[in-house]
N, C-alpha and C positions, 0 to 999 in steps of 0.2 A: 814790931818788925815792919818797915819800910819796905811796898811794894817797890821793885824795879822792872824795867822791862827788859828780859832775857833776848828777844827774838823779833826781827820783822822779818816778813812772810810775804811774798809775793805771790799769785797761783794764775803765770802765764798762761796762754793758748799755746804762744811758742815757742819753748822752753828753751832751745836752740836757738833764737833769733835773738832772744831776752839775754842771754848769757852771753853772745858775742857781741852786742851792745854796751852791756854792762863791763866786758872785760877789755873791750878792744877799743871803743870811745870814750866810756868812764875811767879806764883806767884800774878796776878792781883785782884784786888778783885770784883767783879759784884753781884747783885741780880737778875740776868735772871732767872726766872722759868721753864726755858726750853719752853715756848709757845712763837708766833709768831718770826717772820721774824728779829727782831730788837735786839741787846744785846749792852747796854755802861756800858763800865767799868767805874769802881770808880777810877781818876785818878786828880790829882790838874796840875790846867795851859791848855794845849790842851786835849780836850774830847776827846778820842777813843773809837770806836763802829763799831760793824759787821753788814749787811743786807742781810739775803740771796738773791744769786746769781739769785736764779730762781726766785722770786719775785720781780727784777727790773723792768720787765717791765709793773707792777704795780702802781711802784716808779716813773717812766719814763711816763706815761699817755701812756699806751697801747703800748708805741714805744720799738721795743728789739732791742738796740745796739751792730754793731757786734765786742765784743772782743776779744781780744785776749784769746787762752786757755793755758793750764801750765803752768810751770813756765816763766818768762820772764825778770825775774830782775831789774824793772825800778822803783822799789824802797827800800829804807830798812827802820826799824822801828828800833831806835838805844836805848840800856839799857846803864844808865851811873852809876857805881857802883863808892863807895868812893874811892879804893885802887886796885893796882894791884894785889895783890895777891887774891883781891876779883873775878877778873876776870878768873882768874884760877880757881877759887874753882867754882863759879855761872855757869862757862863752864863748867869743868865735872860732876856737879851736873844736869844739863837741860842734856846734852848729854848722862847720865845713866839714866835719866828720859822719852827718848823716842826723842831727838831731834835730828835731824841730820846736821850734822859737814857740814860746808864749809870752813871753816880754824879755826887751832885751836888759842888759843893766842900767840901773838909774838906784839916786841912793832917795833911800828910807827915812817918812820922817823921823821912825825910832830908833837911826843910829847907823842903819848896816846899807853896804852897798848888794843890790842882790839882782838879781835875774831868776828865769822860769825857764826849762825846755820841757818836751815830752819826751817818756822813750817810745819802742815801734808798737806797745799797747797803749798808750795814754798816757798812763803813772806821770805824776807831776815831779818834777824833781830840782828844786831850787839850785842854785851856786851862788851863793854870797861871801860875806865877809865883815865881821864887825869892825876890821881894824879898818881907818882911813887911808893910812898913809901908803907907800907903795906905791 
């Protein structure tokens, strides 16, 4: 049996700031009502969903694991758009929308045109594109 991965998991500080980020500049779609700990996005193939931070060790059976705090880069959530010139545009459009640059687009020597932003915790989150044309 082939392991896949079901789920990424996010565990903002503020779950509310993370989710109108995600929904209002990235463009995701959710039904969160703004109540409890919990928010999954509407997304086909891997589930993505936030838990607040301060609620794990709830999640955890009483136990608080000690994490790391800020940013720390040890992963990224990567946007793959159809075209490169789509990459351009969906960059300065998240980046006039309140996102902050970590590089802007420039292509790859293996193939793909890509960029970096942050969201308002860190989280790295790429926009690229493996097609060229566009």
């Amino acid at each position: 049996m082939a392991t896949r991965i079901d789920l990424i998991g996010i565990f903002p500080e503020n779950l509310a700031e993370m989710v109108a980020f995600y929904r209002d500049v990235l463009g995701f779609e959710i039904d969160w009502d703004g109540q409890g700990p919990y928010a999954e996005f509407k997304n086909d193939g891997v589930r993505f969903a936030m838990y607040e931070r301060k609620q794990l060790p709830t999640l955890f059976g009483g136990k608080t694991p000690g994490f790391t705090t800020g940013i720390n880069g040890t992963f990224e959530l990567a946007i793959d758009l159809p075209t490169s010139a789509d990459v351009d545009r969906e960059f300065a459009r998240v980046i006039a929308a309140g996102g902050r640059e970590v590089y802007a687009p420039r292509d790859e020597p293996w193939g793909m045109r890509s960029s970096m932003i942050m969201d308002p915790e860190g989280n790295l989150i790429e926009i690229g594109s493996w097609n060229k044309g566009g």
